[in-house]
C-alpha positions as semicolon CSV with decimal commas, in nm:
position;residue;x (nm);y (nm);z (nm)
1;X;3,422;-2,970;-5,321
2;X;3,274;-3,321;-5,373
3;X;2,924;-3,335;-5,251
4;X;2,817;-3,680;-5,109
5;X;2,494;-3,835;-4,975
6;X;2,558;-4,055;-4,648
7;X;2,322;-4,353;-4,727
8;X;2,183;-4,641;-4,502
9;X;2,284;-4,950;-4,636
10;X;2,106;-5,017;-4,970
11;X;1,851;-5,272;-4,826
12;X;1,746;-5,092;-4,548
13;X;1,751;-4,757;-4,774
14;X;1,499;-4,964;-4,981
15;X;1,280;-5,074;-4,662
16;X;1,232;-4,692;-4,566
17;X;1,077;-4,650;-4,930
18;X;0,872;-4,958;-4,986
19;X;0,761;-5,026;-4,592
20;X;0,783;-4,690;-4,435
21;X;1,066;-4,864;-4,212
22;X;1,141;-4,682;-3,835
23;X;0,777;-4,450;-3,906
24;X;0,502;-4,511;-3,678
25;X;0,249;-4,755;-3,741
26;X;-0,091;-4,685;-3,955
27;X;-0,352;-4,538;-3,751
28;X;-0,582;-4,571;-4,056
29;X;-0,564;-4,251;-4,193
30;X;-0,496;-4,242;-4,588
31;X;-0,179;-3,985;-4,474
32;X;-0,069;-4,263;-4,233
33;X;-0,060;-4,524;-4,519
34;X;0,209;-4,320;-4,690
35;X;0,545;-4,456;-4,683
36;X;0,791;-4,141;-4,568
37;X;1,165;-4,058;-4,642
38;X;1,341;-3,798;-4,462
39;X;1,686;-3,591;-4,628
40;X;1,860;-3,358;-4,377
41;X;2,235;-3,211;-4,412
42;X;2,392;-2,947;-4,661
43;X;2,251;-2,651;-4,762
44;X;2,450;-2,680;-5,055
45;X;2,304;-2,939;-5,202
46;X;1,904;-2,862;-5,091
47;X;1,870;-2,757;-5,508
48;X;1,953;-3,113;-5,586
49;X;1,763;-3,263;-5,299
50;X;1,461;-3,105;-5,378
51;X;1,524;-3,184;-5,748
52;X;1,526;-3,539;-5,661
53;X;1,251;-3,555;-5,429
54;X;1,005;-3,350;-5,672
55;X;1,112;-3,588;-5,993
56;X;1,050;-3,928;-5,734
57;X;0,724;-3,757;-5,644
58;X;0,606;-3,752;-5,990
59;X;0,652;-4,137;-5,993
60;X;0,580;-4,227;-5,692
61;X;0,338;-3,970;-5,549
62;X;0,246;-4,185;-5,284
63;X;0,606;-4,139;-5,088
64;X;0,570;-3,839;-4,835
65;X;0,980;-3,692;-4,893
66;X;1,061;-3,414;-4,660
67;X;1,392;-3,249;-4,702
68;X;1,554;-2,969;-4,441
69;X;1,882;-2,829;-4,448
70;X;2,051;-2,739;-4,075
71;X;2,399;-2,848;-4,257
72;X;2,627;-3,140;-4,340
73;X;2,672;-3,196;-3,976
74;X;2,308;-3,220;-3,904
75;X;2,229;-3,441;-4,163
76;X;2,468;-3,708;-4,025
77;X;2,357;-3,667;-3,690
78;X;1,993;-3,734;-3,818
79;X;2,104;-4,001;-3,990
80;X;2,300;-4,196;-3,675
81;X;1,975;-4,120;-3,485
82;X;1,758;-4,283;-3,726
83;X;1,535;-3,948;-3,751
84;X;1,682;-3,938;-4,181
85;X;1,750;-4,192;-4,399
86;X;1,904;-3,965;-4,631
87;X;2,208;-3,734;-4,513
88;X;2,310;-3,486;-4,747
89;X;2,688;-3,396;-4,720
90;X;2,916;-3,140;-4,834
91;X;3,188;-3,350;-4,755
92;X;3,317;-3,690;-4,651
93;X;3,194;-3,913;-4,374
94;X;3,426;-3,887;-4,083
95;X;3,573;-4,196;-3,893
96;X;3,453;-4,091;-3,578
97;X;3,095;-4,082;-3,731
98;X;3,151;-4,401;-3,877
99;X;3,216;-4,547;-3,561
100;X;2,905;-4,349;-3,388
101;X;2,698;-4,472;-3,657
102;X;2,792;-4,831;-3,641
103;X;2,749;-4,808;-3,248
104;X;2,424;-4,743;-3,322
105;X;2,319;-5,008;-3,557
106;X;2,340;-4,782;-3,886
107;X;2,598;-4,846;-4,185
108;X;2,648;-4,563;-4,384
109;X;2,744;-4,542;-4,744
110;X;2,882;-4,254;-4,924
111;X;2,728;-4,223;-5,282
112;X;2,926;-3,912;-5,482
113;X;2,628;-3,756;-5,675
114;X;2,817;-3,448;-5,776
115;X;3,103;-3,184;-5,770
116;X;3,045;-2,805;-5,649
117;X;3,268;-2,535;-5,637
118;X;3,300;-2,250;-5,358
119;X;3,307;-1,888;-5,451
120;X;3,452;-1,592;-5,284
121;X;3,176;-1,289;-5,278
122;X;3,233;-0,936;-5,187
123;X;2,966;-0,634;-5,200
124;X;2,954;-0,476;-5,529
125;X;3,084;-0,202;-5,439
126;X;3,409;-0,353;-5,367
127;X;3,747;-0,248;-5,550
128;X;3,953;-0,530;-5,601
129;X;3,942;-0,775;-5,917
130;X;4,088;-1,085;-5,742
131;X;4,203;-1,202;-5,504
132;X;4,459;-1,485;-5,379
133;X;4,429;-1,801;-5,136
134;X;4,744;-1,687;-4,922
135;X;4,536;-1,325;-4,920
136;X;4,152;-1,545;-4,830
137;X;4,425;-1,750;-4,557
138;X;4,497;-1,408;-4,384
139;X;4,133;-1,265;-4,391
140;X;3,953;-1,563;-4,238
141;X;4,213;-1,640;-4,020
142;X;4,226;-1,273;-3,902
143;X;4,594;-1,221;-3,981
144;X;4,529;-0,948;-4,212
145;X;4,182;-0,730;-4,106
146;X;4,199;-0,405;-4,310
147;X;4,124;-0,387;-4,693
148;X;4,427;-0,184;-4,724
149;X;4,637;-0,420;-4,662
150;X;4,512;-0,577;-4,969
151;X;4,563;-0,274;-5,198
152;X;4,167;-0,176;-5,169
153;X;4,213;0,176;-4,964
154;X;3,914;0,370;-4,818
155;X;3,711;0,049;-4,718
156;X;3,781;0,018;-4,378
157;X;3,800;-0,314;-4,202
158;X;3,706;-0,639;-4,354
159;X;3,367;-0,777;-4,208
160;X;3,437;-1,195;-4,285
161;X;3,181;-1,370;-4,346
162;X;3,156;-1,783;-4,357
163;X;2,887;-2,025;-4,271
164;X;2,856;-2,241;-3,951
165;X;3,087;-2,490;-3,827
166;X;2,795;-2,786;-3,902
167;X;2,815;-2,724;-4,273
168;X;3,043;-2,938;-4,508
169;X;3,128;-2,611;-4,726
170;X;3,266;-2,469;-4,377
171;X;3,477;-2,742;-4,353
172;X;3,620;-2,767;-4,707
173;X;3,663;-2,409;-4,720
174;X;3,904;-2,428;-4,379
175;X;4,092;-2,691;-4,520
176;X;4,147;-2,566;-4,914
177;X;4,172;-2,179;-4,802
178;X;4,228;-2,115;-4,433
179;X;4,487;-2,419;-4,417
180;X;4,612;-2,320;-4,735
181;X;4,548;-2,690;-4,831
182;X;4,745;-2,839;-4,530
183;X;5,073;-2,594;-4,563
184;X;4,971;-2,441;-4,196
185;X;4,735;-2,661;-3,991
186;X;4,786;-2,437;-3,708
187;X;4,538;-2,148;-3,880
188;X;4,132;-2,178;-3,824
189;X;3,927;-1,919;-3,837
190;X;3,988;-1,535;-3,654
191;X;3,672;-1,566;-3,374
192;X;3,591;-1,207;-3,510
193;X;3,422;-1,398;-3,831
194;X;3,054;-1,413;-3,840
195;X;2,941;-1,771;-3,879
196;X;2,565;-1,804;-4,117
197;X;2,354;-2,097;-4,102
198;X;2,310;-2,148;-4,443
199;X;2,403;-1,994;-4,817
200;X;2,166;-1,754;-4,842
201;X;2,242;-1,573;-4,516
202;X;2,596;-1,530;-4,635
203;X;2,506;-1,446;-4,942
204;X;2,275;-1,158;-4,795
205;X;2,495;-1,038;-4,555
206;X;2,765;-0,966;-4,780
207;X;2,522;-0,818;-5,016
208;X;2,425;-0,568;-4,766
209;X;2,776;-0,495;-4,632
210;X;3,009;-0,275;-4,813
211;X;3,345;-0,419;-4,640
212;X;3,207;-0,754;-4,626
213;X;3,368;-1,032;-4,800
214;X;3,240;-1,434;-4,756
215;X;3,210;-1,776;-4,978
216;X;2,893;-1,994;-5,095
217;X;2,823;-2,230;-5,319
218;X;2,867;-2,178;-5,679
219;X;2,458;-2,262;-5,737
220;X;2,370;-1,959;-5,466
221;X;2,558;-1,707;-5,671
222;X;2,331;-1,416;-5,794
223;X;2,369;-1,040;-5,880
224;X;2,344;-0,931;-5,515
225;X;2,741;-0,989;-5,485
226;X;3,044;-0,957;-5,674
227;X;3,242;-1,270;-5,700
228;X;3,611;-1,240;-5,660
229;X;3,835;-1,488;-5,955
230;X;4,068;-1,659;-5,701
231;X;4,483;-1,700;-5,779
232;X;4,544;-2,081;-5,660
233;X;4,868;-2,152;-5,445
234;X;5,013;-2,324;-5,732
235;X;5,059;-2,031;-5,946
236;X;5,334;-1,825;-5,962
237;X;5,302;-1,532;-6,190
238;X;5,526;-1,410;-6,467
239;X;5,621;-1,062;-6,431
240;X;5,365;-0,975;-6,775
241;X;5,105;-1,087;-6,534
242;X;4,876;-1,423;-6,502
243;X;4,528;-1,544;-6,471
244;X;4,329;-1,557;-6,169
245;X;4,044;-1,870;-6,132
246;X;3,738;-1,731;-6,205
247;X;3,411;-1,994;-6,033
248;X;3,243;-2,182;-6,342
């Protein structure tokens, strides 16, 4: 997944730091006179957000930086309002939001500052070593609801788990897995599939459900889960066997 952050144009990006551009004037107060930046979007990339705004703090402690997650979405919403001048994204810039934003007065500029991966989780408990993207296709887009039909008997039903439809990963996730990387645009995902607002509610929810099965991002990842190495749709196996993608 290539993680992006939707910029203002340079200059103006530049004006919010130095002149507090778009805040409210000075009414005098030492914590009016500090300039402010705002970063909304992708709970993905919050880690490297507040990374960035704690390392620019310790140069410039003068800058008030708030940063907020909400999702990719959000963050370029914010950002065509005016209420960020950072957007942190999970995933491209889309036309239409180009448009929005240049409708109202803002220019946007996608700066790659890094590449993420998504991993599939399961609870610990959970029976199967891998997994495969046609298999993660039929789960999340409800075609196949029962973890015996995926060789894993005596669990029940599969409780799917994915974030929101405002977050980048969402997105990505649809298009790589659910889409099967384009071969059947007519899947999305099964309504049954409980939608978080962020990584760490997937990542909990899974934790604490036995037949549960979801994705975050790789820098989420902790011992509360089992992660699941996927089998990409470009490998076909040799009857000795073949490896399954493990995240790294």
């Amino acid at each position: 997944v290539r993680i992006t952050a939707a910029l203002l144009a340079l200059a103006i990006l530049l004006a919010a730091l130095t002149g507090g551009c778009g805040r409210p004037e000075s009414t005098g107060s030492e914590s009016d006179d500090r300039d402010a930046v705002a970063q909304i979007g992708s709970t993905t990339m919050l880690p490297l957000a507040e990374g960035w705004q704690k390392a620019f703090n310790r140069k410039h402690p003068d800058v008030d930086i708030s940063v907020s997650g909400g999702g990719s979405g959000t963050g370029i919403r914010a950002l065509i309002a005016g209420t960020a001048e950072i957007a942190n994204s999970s995933r491209d810039i889309k036309e239409k939001e180009i448009v929005q934003a240049r409708e109202a007065g803002v220019t946007p500029v996608e700066h790659v500052v890094a590449y993420d991966g998504i991993a599939v989780i399961v609870h610990p408990s959970n029976r199967l070593d891998e997994i495969s993207v046609e298999q993660l296709s039929d789960i999340f887009s409800g075609r196949v609801t029962s973890w015996a039909g995926l060789g894993a008997t005596g669990m029940g039903n599969t409780q799917v788990v994915s974030r929101d439809s405002a977050s980048g990963t969402y997105e990505a996730f649809k298009e790589l897995v659910v889409t099967m990387g384009g071969r059947d645009n007519t899947r999305d995902y099964a309504a049954a599939v409980l939608k978080q607002a962020s990584n760490q509610a997937v990542l909990a929810l899974v934790a604490r459900t036995k037949n549960g099965i979801g994705y975050v991002g790789l820098g989420y990842l902790d011992e509360s889960v089992k992660v699941l190495p996927v089998i990409p749709l470009s490998m076909h196996r040799p009857l000795d066997g073949g490896e399954a993608v493990a995240p790294t």
